[in-house]
N, C-alpha and C positions, 0 to 999 in steps of 0.2 A: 686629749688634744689641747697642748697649747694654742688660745686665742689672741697669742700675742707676736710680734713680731717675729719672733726665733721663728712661729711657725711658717709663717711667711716666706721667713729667708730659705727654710730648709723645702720646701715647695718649687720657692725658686732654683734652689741648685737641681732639683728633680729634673725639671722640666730643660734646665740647660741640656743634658744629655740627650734632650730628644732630638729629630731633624728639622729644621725648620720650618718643612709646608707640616707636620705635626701641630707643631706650636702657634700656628697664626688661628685666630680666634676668627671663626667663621661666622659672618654678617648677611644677612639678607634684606633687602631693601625691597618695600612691594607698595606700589603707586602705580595708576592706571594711566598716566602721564609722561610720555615718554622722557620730554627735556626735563621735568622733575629728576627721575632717574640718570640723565644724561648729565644732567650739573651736579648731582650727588657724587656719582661718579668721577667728575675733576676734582670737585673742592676737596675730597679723600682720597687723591691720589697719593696725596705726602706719604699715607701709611700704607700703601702698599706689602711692607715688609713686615708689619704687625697683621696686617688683617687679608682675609682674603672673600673677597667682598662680590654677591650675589645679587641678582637682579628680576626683579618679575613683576611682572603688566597688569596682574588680577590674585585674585589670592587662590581661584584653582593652580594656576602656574606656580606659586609659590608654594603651596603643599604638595605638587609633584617633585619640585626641587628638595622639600625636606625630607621626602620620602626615600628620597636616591642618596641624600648624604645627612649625615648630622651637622647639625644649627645650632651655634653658640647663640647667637642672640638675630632677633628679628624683629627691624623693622615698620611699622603699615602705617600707615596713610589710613585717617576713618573714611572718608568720602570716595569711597570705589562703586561702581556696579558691578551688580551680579551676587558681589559679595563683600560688603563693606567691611571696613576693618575691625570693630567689633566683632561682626560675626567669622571673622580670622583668624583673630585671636582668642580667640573660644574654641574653635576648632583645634589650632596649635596646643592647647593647653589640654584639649583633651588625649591627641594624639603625641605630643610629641611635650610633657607636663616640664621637662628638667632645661627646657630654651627660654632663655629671656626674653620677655613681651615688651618692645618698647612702643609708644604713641607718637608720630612724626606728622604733626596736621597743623592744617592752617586755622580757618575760621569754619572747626565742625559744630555742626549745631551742637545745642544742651543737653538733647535726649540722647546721642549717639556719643557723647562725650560721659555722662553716669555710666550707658550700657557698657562703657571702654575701664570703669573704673573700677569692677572685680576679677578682670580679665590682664590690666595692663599693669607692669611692674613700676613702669618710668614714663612718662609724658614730657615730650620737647614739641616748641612750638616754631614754626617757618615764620623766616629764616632762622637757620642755626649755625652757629659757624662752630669752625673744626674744632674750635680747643674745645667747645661747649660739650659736642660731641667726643670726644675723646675719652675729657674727663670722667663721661657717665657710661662708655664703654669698660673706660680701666677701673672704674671701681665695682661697676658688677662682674667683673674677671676677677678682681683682686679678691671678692666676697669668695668665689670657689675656691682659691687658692687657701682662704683660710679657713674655707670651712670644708674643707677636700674627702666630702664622705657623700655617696652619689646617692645612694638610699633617700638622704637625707634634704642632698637639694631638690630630688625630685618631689618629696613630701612636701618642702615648703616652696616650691615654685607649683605644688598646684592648687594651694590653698589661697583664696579670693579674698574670705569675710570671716571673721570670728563671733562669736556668742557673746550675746551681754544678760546680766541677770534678768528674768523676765521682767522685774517689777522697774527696769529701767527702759523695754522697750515701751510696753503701755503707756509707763510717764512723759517720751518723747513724742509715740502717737498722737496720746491726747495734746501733749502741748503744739503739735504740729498741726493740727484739723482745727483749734481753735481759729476764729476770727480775730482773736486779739494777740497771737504768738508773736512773742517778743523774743530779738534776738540774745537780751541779758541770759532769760530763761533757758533758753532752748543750749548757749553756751553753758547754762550752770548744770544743765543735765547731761551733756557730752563730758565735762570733762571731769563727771564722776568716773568715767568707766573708761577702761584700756581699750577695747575693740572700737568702738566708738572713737575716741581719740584717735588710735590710730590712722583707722580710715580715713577722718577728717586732715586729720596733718597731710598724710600723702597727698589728698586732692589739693591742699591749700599750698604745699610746696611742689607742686607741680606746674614745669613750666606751661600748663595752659594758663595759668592764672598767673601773670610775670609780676616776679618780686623784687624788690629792688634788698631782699634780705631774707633769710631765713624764719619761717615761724614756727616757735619751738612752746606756743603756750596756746592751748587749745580753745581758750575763749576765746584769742586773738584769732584764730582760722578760722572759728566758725562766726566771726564779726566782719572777717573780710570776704570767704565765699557769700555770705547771704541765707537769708532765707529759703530764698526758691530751692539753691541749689542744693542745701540741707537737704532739703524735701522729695527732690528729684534722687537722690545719694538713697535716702532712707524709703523711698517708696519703693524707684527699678529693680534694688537688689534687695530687700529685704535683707541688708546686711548687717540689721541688731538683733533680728529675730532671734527666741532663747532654744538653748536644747535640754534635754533634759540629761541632768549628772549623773546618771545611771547607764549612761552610754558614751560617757567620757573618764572609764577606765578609773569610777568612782571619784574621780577628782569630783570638790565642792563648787563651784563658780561663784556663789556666792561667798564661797570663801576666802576666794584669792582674790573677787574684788575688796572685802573690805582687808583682808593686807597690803592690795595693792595703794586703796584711800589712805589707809595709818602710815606705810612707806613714804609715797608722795607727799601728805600733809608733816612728817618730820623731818624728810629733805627739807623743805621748805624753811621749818625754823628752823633746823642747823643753819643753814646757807645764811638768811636774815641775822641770824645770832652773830655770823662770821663776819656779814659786812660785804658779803659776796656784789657784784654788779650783778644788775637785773636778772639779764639775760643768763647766767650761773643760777638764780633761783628758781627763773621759769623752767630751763631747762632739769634741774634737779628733780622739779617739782612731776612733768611732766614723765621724764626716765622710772622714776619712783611709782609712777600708776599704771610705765608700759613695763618694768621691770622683771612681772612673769609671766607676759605675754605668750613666751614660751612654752610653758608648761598648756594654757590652751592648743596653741598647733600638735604636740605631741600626744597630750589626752584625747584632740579630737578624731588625730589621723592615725594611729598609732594606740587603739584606748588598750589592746590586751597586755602589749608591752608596757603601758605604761602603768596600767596594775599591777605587771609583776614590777616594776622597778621600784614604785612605792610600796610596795609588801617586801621586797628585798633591804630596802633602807629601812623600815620597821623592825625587821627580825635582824637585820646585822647591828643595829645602830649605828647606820652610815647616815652621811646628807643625801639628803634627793638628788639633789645633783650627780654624785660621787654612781648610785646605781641606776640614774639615766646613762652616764656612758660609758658604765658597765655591759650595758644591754642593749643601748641604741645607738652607741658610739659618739653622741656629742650627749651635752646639758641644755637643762630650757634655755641658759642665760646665752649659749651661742647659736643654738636656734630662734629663739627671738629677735637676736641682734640680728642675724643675716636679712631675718623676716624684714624687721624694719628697714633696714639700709637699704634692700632691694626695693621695697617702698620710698625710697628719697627720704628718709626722716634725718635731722639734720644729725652730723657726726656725733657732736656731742650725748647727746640721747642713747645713740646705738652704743657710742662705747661707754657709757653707764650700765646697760643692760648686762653687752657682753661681758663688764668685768665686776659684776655685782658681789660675784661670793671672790675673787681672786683681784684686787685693784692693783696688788704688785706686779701681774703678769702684765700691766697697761702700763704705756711709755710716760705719763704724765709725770712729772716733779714739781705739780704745784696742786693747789687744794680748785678742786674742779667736780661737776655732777657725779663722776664717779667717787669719790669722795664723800659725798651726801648720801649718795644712794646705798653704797657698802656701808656708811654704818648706820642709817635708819632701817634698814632690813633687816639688821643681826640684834638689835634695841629690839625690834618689834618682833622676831623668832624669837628672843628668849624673855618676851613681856610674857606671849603666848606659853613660852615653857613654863613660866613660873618662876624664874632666875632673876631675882633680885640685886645679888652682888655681883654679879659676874656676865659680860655676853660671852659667849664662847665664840659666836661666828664671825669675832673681827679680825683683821686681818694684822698682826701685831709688826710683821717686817715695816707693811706698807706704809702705819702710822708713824712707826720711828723714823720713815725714811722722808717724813713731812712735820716732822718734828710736833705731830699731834700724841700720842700715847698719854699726855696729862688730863688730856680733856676729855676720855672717855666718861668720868664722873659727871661733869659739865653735861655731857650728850644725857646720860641717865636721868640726872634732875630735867631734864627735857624733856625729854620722853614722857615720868611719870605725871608733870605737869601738861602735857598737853593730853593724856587720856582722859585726866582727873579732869578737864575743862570738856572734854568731848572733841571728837576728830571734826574739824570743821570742814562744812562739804561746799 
């Protein structure tokens, strides 16, 4: 499946043939508040002709309604009785896993806003006005549209939290129970790890937490939530606790974190070396450690297939990628990306992931995260092969087409030099 525009468009021409009440993406909105509901309902009337927009008082009414029709995206308000929105959106995810969970609250406490944050995909905060809304309705529709394989989005819309290596939750623990836990620390041990990062970025670009900009570097998120809210993030959900890699379809975890570290840490100098602005390195740097985020949600939810797809790429000598969508019908790098994006993580990042092994199929014509990430990943595949003169996994159209193809050599002296120094963590 092309992750790039062509596929987009040929989606969209799909979908033109349908009828129109087909095509409107069904909303649910659930607040225990009537004029809540009552002014939701004007300020969205413009879209009437895109959406077709549901309504309910308590979240039993709201699961009666999903029950009777299917729910593109829903909704909730955390502060309900009976059944507050958390406990809603846990419900939805286990009933009904392939609906988007969105968080539409005011000033919910701290403990109901953690319980909301492995359950919920997107958090906006009252008041929201329409274009804000919009935007984050059309880009979680645009996400199925590109990633148009239903297996698929239901495996990752009901995955919460991912695994990080054991010896990285212990090190958080401990640094967290101290009296003297310091936010430097506790940043330099998050943003060792992808799952970790992740979850942190989603809370910290979420509009509960209002940004006047995106944050795309994970000591910056976890400098701007805080302490507490680390704490509360790592205590509610146990969401770095480790699993053991014999039940993730043999994939290593401690494997693909330390490629994810050598990726990220050589985005990084490439990007530095380029002259990139900041925000190009942090982003590089960050895409580079969430880059096979993927392969996690698939070895986790998916471990038996994803044994046979890495013993199929073994005995064919194909790439991992090429017999993931042989067998499950996408790749980790477009299952990651949808993961992230549906977590708010910011554009850039997602389309690093997505186009990690293919940056020609991405619309950029200029040197950007994907850029770094495509070729500190194919440097570090074939450090690991043992290929000295040659990467094999770069992508040669996309460099000509950026007028890079001289600097591969450039990239390699880089590389060898920053092992030879050690991966700085």
């Amino acid at each position: 499946m092309n992750w790039g525009m062509q596929a987009f468009q040929e989606h969209t021409a799909k979908t033109q043939s349908r009828t129109a009440e087909t095509m409107k993406t069904q909303i649910l909105f659930v607040d225990d508040e009537r004029n809540v509901l009552d002014g939701l309902q004007r300020m969205l009337r413009v879209f009437h002709d895109e959406w077709e927009m549901h309504f309910a008082l308590s979240g039993p009414e709201a699961l009666a309604i999903m029950a009777a029709k299917p729910i593109d995206i829903i909704v909730a308000d955390m502060r309900m009785p009976e059944m507050n929105g958390a406990q809603l959106l846990t419900e939805v995810m286990r009933r009904h896993p392939g609906t988007i969970r969105i968080v539409l609250s005011g000033h919910a406490g701290q403990d109901l806003i953690m319980r909301s944050v492995g359950v919920a995909h997107q958090y906006l905060s009252k008041p929201c006005d329409p274009e804000t809304f919009k935007s984050t309705v059309m880009r979680a529709t645009q996400l199925r549209a590109l990633l148009d394989n239903a297996n698929l989005q239901r495996l990752v819309s009901e995955l919460g939290t991912l695994p990080s290596p054991p010896m990285m939750y212990y090190e958080l623990a401990d640094e967290l129970r101290s009296p003297e836990a310091s936010i430097q620390k506790v940043a330099q041990i998050v943003s060792r790890d992808p799952a970790m990062t992740a979850k942190v970025l989603q809370l910290a670009n979420s509009a509960l937490f209002s940004r006047l900009r995106e944050v795309s570097n994970p000591r910056e998120a976890v400098s701007y939530l805080g302490l507490e809210r680390i704490q509360h993030l790592f205590l509610s959900l146990h969401a770095f606790s480790h699993f053991e890699s014999a039940k993730w379809g043999g994939l290593s975890i401690d494997g693909v974190w330390e490629h994810s570290m050598a990726t990220a840490a050589l985005s990084k100098r490439i990007s530095e070396s380029a002259r990139a602005d900041k925000w190009v390195t942090d982003a590089s740097f960050t895409a580079g450690l969430l880059h096979d985020i993927g392969k996690l949600t698939l070895a986790s939810r998916l471990p038996n297939r994803y044994r046979k797809a890495a013993s199929r790429a073994q005995t064919n000598g194909v790439p991992q990628w090429q017999a993931e969508r042989e067998l499950m019908g996408a790749s980790h790098a477009e299952v990651g990306a949808y993961l992230l994006a549906l977590w708010g993580i910011p554009n850039p990042i997602v389309e690093a992931v997505a186009f990690h092994h293919h940056p020609s199929q991405s619309l950029g014509r200029t040197i950007s995260p994907v850029t770094m990430v495509h070729v500190a990943n194919a440097l570090d595949h074939a450090r690991e092969a043992g290929n000295v003169e040659s990467v094999p996994g770069l992508d040669g159209e996309y460099l000509a087409r950026l007028a890079l193809t001289d600097n591969v050599g450039i990239w390699q002296r880089q590389s060898r030099e920053l092992f030879q120094q050690g991966v700085p963590e």
